[in-house]
C-alpha positions in Angstrom: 23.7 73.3 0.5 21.2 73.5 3.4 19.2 75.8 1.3 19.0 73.3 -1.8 17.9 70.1 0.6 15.5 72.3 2.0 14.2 73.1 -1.2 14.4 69.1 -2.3 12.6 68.1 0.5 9.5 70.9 -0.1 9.4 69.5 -3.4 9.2 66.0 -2.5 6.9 66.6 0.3 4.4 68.4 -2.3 5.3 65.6 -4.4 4.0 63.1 -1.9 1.1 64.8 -0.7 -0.1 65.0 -5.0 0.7 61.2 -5.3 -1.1 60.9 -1.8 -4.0 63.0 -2.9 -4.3 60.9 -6.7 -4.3 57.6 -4.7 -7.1 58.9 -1.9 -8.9 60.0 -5.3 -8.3 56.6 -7.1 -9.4 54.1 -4.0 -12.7 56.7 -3.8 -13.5 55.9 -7.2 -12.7 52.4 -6.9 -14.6 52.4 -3.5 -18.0 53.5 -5.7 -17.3 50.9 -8.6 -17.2 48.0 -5.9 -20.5 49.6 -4.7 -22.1 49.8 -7.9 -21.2 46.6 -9.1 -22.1 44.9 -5.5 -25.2 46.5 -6.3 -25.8 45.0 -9.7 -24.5 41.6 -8.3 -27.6 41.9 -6.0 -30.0 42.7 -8.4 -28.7 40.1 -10.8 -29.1 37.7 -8.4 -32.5 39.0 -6.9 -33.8 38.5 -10.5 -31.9 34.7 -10.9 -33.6 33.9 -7.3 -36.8 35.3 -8.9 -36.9 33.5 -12.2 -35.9 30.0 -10.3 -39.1 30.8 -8.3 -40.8 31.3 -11.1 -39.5 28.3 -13.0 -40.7 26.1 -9.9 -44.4 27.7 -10.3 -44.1 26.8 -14.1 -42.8 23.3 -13.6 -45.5 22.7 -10.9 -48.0 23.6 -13.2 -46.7 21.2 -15.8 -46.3 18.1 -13.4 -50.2 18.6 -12.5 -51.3 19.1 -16.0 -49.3 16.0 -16.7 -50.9 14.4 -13.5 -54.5 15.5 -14.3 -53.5 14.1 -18.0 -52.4 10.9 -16.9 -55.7 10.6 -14.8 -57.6 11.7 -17.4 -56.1 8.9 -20.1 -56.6 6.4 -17.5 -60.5 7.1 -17.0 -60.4 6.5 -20.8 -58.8 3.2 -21.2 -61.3 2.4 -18.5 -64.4 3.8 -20.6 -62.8 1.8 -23.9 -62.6 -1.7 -21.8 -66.1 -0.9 -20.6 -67.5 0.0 -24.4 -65.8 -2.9 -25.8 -66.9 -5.1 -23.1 -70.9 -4.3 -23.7 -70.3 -4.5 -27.4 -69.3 -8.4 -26.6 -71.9 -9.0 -24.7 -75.2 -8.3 -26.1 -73.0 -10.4 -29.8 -73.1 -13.0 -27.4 -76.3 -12.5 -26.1 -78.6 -13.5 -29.0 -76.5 -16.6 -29.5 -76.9 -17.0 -26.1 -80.7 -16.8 -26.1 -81.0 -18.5 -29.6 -79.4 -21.8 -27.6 -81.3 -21.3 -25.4 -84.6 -21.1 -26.9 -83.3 -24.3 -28.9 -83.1 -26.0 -26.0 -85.9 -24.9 -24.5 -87.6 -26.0 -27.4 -86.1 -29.1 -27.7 -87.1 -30.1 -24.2 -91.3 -29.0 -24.8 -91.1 -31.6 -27.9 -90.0 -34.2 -25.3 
């Protein structure tokens, strides 16, 4: 009797130390997949912090291409007021001076 729980317990102790030895195994390899996938978490985000930087630089560039193209629409609305103004004023001017010399005229007769 003593002889077969002896032999019991060497088996269960082997047992025991294999199922030990399989879980030590499993939490290594689960210990290396954490790693790997912390480390693609980092690079993952390292490339999202990258391409938000680089978004920023792009939409930068857009808000002062938009600036410099509001500017630039502006200076021409200006030039267009100041075209159309001096085309009005020399279509007034000869009526101007034709009235002028009318009454200029009219005042030598006197």
């Amino acid at each position: 009797q003593l002889h077969l729980t002896m032999s019991e317990k060497n088996e269960l102790t082997k047992s025991l130390e294999m199922v030990q030895n399989e879980l030590q195994q499993k939490e290594g390899e689960m210990k290396r997949e954490i790693s790997v996938y912390k480390d693609r978490l980092l690079q993952a985000e390292k490339e999202h912090q990258e391409a938000n930087q680089k978004n920023e630089v792009e939409i930068e560039a857009c808000r002062e291409k938009i600036s410099s193209l509001e500017h630039f629409i502006s200076s021409q609305k200006l030039e267009i007021e100041h075209l159309r103004s001096n085309k009005e004023q020399p279509n007034n001017s000869p009526k101007e001076a034709h009235q002028t010399l009318g009454e200029l005229l009219k005042t030598e007769v006197r």
